[in-house]
PyMOL commands that place a pseudoatom at each C-alpha (Angstrom):
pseudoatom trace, name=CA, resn=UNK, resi=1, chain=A, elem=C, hetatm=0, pos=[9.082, -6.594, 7.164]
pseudoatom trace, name=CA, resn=UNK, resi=2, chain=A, elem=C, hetatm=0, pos=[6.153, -8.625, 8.459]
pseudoatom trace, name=CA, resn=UNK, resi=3, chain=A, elem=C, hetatm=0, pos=[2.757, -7.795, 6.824]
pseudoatom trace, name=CA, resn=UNK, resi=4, chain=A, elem=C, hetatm=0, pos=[-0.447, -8.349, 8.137]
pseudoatom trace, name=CA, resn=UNK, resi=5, chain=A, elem=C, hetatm=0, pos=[-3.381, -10.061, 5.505]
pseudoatom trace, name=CA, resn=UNK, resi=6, chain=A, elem=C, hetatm=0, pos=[-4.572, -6.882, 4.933]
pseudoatom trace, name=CA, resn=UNK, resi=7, chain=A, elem=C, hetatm=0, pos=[-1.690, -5.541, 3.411]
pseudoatom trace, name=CA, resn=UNK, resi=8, chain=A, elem=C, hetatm=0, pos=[-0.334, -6.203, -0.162]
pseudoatom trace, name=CA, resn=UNK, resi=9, chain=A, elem=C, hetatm=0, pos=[2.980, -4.867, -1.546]
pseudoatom trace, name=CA, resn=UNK, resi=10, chain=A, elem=C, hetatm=0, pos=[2.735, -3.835, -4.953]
pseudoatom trace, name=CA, resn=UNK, resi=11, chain=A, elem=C, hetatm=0, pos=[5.547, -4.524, -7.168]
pseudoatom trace, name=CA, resn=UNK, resi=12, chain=A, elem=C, hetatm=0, pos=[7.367, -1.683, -9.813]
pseudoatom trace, name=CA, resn=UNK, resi=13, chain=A, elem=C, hetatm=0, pos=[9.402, -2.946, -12.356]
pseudoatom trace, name=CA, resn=UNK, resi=14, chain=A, elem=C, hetatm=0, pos=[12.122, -1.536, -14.225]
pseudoatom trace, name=CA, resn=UNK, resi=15, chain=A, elem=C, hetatm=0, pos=[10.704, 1.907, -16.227]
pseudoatom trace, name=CA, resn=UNK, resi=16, chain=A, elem=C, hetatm=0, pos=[7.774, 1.185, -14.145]
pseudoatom trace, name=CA, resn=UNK, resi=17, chain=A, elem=C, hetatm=0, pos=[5.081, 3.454, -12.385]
pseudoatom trace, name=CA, resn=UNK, resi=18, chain=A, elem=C, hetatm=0, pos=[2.381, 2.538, -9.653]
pseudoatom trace, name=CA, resn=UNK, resi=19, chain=A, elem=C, hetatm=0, pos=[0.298, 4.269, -7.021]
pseudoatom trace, name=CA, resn=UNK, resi=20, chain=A, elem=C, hetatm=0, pos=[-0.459, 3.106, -3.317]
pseudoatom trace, name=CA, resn=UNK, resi=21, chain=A, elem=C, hetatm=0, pos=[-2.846, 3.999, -0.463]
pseudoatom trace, name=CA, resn=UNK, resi=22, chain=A, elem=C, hetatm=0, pos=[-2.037, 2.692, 3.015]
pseudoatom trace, name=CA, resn=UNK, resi=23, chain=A, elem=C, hetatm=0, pos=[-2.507, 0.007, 4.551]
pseudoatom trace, name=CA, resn=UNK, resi=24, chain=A, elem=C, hetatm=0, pos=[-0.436, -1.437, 1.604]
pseudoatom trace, name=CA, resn=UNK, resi=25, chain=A, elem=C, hetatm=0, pos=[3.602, -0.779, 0.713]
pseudoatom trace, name=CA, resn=UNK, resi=26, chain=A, elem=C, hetatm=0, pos=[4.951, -0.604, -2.392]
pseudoatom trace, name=CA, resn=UNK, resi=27, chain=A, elem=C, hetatm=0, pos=[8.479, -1.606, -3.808]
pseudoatom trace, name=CA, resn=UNK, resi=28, chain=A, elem=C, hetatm=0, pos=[10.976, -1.726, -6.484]
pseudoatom trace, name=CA, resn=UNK, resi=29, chain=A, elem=C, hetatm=0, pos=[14.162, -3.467, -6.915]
pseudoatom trace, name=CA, resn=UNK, resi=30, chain=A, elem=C, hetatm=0, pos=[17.255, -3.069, -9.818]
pseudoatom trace, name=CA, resn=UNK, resi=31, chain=A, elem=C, hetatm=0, pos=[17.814, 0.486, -8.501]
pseudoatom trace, name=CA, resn=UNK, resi=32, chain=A, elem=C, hetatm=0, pos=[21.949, 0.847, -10.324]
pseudoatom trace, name=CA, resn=UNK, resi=33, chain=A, elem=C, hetatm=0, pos=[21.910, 4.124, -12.061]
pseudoatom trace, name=CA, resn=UNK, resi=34, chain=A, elem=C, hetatm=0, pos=[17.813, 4.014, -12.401]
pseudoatom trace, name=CA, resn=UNK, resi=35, chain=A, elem=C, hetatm=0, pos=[16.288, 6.318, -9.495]
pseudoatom trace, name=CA, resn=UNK, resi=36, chain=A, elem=C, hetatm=0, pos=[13.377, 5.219, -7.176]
pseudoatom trace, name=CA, resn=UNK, resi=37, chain=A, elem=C, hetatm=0, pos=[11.326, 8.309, -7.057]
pseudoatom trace, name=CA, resn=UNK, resi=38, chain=A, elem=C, hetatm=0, pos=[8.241, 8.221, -4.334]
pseudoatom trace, name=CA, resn=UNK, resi=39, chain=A, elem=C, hetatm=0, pos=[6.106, 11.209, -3.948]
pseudoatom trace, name=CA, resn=UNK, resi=40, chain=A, elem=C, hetatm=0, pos=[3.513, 10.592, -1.412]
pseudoatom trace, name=CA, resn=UNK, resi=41, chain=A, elem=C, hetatm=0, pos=[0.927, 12.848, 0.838]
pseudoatom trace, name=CA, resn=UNK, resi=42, chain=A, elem=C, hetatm=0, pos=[1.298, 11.448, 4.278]
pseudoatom trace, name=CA, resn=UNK, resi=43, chain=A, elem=C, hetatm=0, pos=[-2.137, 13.058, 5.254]
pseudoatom trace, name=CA, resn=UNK, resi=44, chain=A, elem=C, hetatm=0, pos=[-3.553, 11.518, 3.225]
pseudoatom trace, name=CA, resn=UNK, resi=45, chain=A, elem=C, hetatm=0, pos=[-1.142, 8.212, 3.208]
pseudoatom trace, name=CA, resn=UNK, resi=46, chain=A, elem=C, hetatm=0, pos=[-0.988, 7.858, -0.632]
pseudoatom trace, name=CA, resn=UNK, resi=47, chain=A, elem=C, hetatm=0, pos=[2.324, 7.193, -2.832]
pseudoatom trace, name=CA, resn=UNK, resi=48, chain=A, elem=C, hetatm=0, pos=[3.171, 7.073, -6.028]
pseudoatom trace, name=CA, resn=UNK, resi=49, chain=A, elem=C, hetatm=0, pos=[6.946, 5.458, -6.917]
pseudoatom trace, name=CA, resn=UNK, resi=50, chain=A, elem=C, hetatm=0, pos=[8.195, 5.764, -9.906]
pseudoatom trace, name=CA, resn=UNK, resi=51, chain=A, elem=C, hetatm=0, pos=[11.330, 3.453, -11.292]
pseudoatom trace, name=CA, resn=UNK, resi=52, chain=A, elem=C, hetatm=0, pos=[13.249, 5.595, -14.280]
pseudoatom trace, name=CA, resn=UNK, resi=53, chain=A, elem=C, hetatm=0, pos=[16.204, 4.571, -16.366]
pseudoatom trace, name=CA, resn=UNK, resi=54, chain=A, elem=C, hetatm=0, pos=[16.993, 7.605, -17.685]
pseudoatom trace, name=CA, resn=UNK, resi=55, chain=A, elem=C, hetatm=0, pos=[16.822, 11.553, -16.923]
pseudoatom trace, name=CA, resn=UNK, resi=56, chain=A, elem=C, hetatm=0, pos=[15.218, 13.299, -20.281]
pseudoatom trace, name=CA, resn=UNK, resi=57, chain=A, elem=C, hetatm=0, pos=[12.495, 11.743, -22.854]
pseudoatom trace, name=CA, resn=UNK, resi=58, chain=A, elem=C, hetatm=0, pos=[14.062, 14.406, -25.176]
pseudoatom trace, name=CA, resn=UNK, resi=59, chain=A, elem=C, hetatm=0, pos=[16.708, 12.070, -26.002]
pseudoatom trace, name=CA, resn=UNK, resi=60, chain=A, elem=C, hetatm=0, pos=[14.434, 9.295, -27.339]
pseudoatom trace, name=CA, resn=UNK, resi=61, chain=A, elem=C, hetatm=0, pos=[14.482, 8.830, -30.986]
pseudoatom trace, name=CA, resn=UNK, resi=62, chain=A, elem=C, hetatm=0, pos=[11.525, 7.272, -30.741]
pseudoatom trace, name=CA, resn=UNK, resi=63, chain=A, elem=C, hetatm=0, pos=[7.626, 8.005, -31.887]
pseudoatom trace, name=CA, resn=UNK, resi=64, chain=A, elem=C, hetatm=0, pos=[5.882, 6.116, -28.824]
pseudoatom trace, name=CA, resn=UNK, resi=65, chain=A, elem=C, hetatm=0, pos=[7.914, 6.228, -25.922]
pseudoatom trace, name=CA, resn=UNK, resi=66, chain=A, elem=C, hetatm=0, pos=[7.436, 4.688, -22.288]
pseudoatom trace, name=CA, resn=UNK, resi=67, chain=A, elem=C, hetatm=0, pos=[6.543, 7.660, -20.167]
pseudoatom trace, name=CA, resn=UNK, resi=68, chain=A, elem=C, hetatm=0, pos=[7.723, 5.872, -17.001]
pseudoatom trace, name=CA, resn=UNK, resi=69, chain=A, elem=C, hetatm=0, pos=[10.932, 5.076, -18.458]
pseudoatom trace, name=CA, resn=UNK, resi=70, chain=A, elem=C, hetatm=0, pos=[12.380, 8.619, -18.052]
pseudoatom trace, name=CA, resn=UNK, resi=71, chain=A, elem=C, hetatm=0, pos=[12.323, 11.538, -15.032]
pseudoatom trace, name=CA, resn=UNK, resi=72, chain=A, elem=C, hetatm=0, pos=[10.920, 13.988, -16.765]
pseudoatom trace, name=CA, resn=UNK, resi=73, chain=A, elem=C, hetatm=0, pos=[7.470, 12.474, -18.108]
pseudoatom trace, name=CA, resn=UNK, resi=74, chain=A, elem=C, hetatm=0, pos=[7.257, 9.730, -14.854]
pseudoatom trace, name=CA, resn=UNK, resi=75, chain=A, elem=C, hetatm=0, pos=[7.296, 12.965, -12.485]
pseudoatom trace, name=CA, resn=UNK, resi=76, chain=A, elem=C, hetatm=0, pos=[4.801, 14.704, -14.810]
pseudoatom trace, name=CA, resn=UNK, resi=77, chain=A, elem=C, hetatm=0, pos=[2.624, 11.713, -14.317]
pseudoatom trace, name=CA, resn=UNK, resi=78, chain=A, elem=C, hetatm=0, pos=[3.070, 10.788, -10.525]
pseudoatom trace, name=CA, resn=UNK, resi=79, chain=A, elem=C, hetatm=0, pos=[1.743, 14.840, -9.961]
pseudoatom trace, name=CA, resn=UNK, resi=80, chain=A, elem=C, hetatm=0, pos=[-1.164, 14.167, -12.501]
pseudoatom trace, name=CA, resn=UNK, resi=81, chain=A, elem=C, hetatm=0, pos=[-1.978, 11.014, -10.897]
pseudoatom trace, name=CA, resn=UNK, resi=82, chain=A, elem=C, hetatm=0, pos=[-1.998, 12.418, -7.651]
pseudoatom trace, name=CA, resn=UNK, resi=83, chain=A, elem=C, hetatm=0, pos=[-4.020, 15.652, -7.879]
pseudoatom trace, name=CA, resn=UNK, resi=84, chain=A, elem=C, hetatm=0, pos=[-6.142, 14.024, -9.491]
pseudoatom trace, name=CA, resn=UNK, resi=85, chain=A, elem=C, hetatm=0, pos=[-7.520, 12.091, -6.589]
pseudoatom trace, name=CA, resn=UNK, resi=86, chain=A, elem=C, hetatm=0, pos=[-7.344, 15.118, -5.239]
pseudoatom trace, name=CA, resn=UNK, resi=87, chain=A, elem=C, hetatm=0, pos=[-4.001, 15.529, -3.184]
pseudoatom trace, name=CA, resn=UNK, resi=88, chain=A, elem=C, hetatm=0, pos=[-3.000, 19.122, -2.622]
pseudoatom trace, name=CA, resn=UNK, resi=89, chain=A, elem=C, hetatm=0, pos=[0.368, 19.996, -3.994]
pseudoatom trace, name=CA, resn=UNK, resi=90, chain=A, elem=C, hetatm=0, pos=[1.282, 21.535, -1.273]
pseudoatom trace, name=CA, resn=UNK, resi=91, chain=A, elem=C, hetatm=0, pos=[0.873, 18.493, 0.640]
pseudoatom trace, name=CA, resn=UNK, resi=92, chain=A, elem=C, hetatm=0, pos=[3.549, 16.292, -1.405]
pseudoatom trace, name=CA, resn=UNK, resi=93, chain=A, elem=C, hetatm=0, pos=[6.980, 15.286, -0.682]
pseudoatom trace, name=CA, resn=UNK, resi=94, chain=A, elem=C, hetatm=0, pos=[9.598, 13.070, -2.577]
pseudoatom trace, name=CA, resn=UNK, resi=95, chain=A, elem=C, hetatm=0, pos=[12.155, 10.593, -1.247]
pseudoatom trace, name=CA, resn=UNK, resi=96, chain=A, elem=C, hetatm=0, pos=[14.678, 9.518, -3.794]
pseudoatom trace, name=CA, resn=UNK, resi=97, chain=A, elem=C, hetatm=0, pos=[17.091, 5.904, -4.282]
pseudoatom trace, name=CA, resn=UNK, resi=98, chain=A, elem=C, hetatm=0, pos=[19.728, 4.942, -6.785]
pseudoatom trace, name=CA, resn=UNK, resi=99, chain=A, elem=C, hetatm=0, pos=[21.455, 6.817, -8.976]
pseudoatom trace, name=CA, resn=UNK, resi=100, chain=A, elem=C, hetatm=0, pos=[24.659, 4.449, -8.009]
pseudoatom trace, name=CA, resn=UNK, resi=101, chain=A, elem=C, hetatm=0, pos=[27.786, 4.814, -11.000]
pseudoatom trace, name=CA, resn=UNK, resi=102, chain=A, elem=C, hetatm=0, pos=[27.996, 1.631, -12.131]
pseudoatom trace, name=CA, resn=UNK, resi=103, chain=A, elem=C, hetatm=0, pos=[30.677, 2.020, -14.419]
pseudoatom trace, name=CA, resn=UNK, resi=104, chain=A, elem=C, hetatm=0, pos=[33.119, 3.516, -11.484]
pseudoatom trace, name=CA, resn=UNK, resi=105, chain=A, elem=C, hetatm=0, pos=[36.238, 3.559, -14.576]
pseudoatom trace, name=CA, resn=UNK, resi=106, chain=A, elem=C, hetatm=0, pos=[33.618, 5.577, -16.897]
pseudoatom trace, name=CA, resn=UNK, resi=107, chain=A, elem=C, hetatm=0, pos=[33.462, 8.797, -15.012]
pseudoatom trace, name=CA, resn=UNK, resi=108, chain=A, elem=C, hetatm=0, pos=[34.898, 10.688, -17.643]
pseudoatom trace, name=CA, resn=UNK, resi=109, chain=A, elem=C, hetatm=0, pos=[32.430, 9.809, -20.346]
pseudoatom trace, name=CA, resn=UNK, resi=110, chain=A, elem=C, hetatm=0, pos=[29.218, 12.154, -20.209]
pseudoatom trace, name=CA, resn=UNK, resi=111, chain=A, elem=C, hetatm=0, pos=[27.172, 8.720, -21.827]
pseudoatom trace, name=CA, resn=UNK, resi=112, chain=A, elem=C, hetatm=0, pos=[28.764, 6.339, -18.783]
pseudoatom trace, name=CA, resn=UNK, resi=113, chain=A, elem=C, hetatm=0, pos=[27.378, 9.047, -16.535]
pseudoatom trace, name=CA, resn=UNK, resi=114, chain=A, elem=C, hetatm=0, pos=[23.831, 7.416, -16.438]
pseudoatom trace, name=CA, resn=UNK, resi=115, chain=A, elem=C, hetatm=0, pos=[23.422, 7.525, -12.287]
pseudoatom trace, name=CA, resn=UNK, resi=116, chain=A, elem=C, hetatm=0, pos=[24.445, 10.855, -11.516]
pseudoatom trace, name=CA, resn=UNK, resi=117, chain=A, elem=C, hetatm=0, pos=[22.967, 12.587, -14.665]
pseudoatom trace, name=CA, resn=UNK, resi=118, chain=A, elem=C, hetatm=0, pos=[19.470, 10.579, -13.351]
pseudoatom trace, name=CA, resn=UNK, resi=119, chain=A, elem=C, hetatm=0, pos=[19.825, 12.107, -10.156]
pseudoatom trace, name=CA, resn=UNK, resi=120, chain=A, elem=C, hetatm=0, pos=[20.313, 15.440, -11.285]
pseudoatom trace, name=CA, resn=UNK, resi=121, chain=A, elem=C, hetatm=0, pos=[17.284, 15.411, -13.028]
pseudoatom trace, name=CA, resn=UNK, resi=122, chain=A, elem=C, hetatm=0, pos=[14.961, 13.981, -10.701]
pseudoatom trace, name=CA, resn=UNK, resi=123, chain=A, elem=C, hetatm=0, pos=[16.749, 16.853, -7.992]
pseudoatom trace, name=CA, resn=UNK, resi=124, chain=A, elem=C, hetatm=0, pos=[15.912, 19.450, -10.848]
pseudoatom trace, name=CA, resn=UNK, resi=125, chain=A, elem=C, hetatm=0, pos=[12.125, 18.612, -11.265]
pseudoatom trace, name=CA, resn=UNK, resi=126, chain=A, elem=C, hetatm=0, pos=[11.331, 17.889, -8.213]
pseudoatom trace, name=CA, resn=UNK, resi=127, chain=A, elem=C, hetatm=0, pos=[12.646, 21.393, -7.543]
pseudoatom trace, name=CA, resn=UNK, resi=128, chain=A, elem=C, hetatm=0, pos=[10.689, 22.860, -10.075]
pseudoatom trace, name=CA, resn=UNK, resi=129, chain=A, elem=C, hetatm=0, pos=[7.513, 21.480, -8.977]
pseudoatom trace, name=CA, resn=UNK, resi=130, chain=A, elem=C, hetatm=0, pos=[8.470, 22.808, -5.408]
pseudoatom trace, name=CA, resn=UNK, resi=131, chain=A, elem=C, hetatm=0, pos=[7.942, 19.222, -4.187]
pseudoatom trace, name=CA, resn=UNK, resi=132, chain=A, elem=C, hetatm=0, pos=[10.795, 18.821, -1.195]
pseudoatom trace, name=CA, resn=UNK, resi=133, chain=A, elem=C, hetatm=0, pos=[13.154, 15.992, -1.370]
pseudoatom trace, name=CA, resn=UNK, resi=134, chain=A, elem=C, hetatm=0, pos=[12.665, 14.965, 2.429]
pseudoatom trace, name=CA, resn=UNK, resi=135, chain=A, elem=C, hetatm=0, pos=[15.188, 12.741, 2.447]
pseudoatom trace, name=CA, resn=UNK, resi=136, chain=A, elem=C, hetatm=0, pos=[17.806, 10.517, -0.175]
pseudoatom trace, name=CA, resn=UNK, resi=137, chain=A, elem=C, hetatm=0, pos=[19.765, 7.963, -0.765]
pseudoatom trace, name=CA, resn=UNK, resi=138, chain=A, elem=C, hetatm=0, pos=[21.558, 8.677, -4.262]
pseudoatom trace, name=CA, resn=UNK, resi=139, chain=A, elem=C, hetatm=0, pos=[24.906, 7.611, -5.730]
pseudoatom trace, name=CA, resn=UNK, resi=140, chain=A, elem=C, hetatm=0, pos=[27.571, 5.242, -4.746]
pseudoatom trace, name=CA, resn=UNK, resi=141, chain=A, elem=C, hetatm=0, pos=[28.140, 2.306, -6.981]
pseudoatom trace, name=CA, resn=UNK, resi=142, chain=A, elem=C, hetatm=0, pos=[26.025, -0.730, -4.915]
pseudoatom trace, name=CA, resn=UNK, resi=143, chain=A, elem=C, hetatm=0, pos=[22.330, -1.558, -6.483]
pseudoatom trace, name=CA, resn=UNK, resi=144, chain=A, elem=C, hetatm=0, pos=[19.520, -0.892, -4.360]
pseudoatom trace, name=CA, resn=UNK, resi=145, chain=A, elem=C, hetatm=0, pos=[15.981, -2.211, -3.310]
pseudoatom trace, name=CA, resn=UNK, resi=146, chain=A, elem=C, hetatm=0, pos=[13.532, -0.128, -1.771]
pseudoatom trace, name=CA, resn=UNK, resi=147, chain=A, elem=C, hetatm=0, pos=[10.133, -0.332, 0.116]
pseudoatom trace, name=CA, resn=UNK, resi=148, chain=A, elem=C, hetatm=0, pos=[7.785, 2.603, 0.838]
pseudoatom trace, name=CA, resn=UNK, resi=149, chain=A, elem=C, hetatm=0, pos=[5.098, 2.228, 3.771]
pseudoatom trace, name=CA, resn=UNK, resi=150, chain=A, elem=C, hetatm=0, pos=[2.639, 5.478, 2.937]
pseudoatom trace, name=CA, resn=UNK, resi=151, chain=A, elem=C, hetatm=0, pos=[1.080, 4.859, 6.316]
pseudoatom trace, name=CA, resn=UNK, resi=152, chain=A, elem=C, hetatm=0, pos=[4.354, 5.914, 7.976]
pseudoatom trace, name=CA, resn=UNK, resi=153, chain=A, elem=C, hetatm=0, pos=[6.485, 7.848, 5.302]
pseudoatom trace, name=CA, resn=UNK, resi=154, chain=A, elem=C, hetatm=0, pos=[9.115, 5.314, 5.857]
pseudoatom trace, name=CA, resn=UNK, resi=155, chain=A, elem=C, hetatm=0, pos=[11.480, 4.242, 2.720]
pseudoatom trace, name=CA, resn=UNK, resi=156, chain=A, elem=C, hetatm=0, pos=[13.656, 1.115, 3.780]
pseudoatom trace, name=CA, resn=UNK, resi=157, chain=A, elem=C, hetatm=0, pos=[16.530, 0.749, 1.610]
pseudoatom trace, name=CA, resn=UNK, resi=158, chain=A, elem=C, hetatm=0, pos=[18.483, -2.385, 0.770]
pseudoatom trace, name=CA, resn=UNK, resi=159, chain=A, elem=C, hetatm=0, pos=[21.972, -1.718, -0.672]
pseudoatom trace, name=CA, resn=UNK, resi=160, chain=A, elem=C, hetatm=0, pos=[24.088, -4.487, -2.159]
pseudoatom trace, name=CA, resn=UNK, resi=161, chain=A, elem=C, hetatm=0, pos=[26.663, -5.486, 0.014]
pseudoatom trace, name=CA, resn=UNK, resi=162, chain=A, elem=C, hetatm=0, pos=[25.687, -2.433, 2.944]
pseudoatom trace, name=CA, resn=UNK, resi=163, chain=A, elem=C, hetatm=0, pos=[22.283, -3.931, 4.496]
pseudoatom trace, name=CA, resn=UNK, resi=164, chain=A, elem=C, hetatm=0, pos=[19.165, -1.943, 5.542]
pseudoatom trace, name=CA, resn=UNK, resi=165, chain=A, elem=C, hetatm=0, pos=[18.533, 1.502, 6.436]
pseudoatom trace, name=CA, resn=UNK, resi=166, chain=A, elem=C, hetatm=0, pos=[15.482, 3.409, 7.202]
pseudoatom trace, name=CA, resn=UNK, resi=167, chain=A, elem=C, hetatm=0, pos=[15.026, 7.283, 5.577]
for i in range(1, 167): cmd.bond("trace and resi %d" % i, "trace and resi %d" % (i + 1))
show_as sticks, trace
zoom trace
């Protein structure tokens, strides 16, 4: 992906959370069982991605937890965010990556389940917040890198072992 000096790609780490506005891209890498979630308003050609570990901040047993670490408070946050700059909800859409098993022999234990439990989450509140999942690239067991371009809508996927593809 050639960028011109204009752009800038923006960088989420692991139980990470950042916002975009065209002309730049944004990215995260280390998608196993975590979930890239990217709601965006292509009107108005803003993003927000999202990089979660885990599906429910229920769970934690902690006081202070990382609110972009799990799918329930990062999606709370990403519609915040984004209404707040004043993006109609109607207007938003998701695209999803990851969710890969990564412990293919551990399918039987509910804990080892961390990938598909993520994705049914995110699918579940995104649902609930009536925000369509245009389009996905969930499960598996390869790791994943992905890049969202806000100008175009375009989420280009790099899967370990598979190469490129464009949703």
């Amino acid at each position: 992906m050639q960028m011109s000096s204009r752009e800038k790609l923006v960088t989420v780490g692991i139980a990470d959370l950042k916002f975009v506005e065209s002309p730049h891209t944004i990215r995260t890498s280390g998608l196993g069982s975590c979930v890239g979630i990217v709601i965006y308003d292509l009107s108005k050609q803003i993003a927000g991605l999202a990089h979660i570990m885990l599906p429910d901040s229920s769970l934690s047993k902690q006081a202070n937890i990382n609110t972009y670490k799990y799918a329930d408070t990062a999606i709370a946050y990403l519609l915040r965010y984004l209404q707040a700059r004043g993006v109609s909800r109607f207007q938003l859409k998701a695209k999803i990556a990851g969710g890969a098993q990564m412990f293919p022999n551990q399918l039987t234990s509910e804990v080892m389940r961390i990938g598909p439990r993520n994705i049914e989450s995110v699918e579940a509140l995104l649902k609930k917040n009536n925000i369509p999942i245009v389009s996905s690239d969930v499960g598996g067991n390869s790791g994943r890198t992905i890049v969202f371009n806000p100008q175009t809508g375009a989420l280009t996927i790099r899967t370990v072992n598979k190469g490129e593809t464009v949703i």
